[in-house]
C-alpha positions as CSV (number, residue, x, y, z in Angstrom):
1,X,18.0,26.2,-10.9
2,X,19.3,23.1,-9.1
3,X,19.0,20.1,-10.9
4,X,19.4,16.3,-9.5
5,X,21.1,14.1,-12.3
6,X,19.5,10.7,-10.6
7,X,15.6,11.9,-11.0
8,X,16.5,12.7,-14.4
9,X,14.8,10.1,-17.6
10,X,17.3,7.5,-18.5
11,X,17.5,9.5,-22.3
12,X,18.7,12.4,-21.0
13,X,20.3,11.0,-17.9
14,X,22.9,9.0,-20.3
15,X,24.0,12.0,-22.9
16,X,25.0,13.6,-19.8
17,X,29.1,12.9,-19.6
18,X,30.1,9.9,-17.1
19,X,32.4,12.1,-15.0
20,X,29.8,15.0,-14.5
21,X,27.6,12.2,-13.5
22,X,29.9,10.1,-11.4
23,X,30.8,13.6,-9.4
24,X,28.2,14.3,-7.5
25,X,24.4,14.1,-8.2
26,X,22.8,18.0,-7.5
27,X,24.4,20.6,-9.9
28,X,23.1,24.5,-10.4
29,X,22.6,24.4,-14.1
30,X,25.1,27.8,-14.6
31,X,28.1,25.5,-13.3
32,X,27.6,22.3,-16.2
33,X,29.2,22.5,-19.5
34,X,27.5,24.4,-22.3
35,X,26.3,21.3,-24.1
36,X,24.7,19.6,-21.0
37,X,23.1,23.1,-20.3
38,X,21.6,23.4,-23.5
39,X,20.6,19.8,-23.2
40,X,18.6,20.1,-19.9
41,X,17.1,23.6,-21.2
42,X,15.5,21.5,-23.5
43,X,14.4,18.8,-21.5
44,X,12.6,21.2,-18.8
45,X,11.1,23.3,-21.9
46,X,8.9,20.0,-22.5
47,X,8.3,18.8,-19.4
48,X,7.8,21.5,-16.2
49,X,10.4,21.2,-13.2
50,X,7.2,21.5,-11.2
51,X,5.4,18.5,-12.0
52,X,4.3,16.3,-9.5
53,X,3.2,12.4,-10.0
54,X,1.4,10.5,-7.4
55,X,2.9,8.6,-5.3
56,X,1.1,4.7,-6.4
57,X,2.0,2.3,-4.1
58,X,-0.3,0.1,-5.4
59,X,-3.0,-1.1,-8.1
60,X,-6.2,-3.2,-8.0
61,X,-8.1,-4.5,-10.7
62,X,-11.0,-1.6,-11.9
63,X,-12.6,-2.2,-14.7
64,X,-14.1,1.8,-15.8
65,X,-14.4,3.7,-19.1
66,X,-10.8,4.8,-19.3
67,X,-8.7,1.7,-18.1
68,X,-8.7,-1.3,-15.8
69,X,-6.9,-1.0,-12.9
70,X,-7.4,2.0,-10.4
71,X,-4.2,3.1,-8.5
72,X,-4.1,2.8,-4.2
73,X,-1.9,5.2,-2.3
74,X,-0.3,4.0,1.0
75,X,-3.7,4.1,3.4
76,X,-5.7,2.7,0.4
77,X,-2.9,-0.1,-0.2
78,X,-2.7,-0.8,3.6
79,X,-6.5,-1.2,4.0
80,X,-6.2,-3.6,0.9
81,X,-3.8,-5.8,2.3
82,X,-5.4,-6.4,5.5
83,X,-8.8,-7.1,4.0
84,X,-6.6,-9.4,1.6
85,X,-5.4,-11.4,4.3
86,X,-8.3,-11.7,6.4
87,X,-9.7,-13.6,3.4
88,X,-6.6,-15.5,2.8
89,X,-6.8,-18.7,5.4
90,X,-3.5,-20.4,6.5
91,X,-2.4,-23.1,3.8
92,X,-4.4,-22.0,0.8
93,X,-1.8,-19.3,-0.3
94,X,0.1,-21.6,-3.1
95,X,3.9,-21.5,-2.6
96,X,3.9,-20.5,1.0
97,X,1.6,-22.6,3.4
98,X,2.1,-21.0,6.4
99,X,0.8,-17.2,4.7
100,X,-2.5,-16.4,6.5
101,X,-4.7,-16.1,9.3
102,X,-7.2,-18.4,10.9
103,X,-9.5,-15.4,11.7
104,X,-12.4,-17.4,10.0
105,X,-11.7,-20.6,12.8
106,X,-11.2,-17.7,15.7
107,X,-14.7,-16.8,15.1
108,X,-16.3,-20.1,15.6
109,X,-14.9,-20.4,18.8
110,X,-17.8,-19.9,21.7
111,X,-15.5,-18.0,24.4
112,X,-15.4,-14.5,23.4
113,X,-12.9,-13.5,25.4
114,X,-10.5,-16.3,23.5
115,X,-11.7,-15.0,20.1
116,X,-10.8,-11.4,21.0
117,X,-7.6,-12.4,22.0
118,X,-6.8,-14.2,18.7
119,X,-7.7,-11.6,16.5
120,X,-6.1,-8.8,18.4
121,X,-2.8,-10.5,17.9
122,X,-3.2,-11.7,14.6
123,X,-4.1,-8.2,13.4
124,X,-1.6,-6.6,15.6
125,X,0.9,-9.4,13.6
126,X,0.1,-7.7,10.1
127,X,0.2,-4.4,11.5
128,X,3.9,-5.0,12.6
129,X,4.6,-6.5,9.3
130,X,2.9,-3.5,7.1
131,X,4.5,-1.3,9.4
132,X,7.9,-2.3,8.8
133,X,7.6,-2.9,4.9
134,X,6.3,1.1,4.9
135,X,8.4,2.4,7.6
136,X,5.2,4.2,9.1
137,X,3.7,3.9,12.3
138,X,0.6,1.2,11.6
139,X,-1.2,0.7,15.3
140,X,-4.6,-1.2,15.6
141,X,-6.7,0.4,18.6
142,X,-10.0,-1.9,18.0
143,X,-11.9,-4.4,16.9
144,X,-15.5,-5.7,16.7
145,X,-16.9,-8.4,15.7
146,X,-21.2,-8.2,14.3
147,X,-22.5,-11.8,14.1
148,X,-24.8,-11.2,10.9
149,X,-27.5,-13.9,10.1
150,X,-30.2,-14.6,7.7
151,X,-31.7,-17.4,6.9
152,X,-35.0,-18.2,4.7
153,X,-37.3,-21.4,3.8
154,X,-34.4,-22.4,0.9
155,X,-30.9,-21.7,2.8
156,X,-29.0,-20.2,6.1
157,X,-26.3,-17.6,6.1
158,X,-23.7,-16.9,8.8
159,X,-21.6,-14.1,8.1
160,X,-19.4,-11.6,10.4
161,X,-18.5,-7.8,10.2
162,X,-15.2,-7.1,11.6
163,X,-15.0,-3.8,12.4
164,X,-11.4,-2.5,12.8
165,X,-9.9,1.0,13.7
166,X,-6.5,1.6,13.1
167,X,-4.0,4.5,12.9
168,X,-2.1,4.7,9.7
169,X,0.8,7.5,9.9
170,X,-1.1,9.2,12.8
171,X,-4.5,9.0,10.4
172,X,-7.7,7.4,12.5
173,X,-9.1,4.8,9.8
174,X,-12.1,2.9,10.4
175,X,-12.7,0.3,8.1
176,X,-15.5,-2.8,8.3
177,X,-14.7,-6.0,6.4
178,X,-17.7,-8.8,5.5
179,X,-16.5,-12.7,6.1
């Protein structure tokens, strides 16, 4: 069995000697000294070489029966974040003014054609950005944008539904977002 020393828990990782670890990183457990075989023996008795974690990119607040945050993987994370900064308006992100869009002004605008244009390059701007952080191909193919209104005798409410599909890794996504 090949083991890497790096992947190894910090306990275990430092009884190994400093030379055997300072050698190289992948060893076949027959080749390492008696004591650091006996030692890893022990360690993959308790917990199974085969064991696979999530990979959590990400967490958002969740409050359920068993704990309060719910974990996001990459597409989950990535959906976050734009919906995040959608909300987030230029100047009201404290210790970095110019963080934001100004999606919500875009929308105002009366020439369409203007207002596509805006929000095709700001999204496409995030894309880029999350698609550098993650080193994954990140490409938005549309967007729509649903005037919603209601009003009654007491108030008035404008709200928009921008519908976006994007490719995440080569994944259609289609995801709708209420301002």
């Amino acid at each position: 069995m090949i083991v890497k020393l790096s992947r190894l828990p910090k306990s275990v990782y430092d009884q190994i000697p400093y030379t055997i670890r300072l050698y190289k990183d992948e060893y076949e457990i027959s080749e390492l000294p008696d004591e650091v075989q006996y030692l890893l023996y022990n360690y993959f008795k308790t917990v199974p070489p085969d064991l696979k974690y999530d990979n959590v990119v990400d967490i958002k607040p969740d409050i359920s029966a068993y704990n309060d945050f719910k974990t996001l993987d990459l597409k989950q994370a990535i959906i976050n974040y734009l919906y995040n900064y959608i909300l987030t308006s230029v100047g009201s992100y404290p210790f970095d003014a110019t963080f934001g869009t100004n999606i919500k002004k875009y929308l105002q605008s009366k020439d369409t054609s203007i207002t596509e244009t805006l929000l095709s390059n700001e999204m496409n701007k995030i894309a880029s950005v999350l698609s550098n952080d993650y080193n994954i191909p990140i490409l938005i193919s549309n967007i729509q944008v649903k005037k919603m209104s209601t009003s009654s005798a007491a108030y008035s409410e404008l709200s928009y539904i921008l519908n976006i599909q994007l490719s995440i890794n080569s994944e259609s996504v289609s995801v709708e977002y209420k301002i």
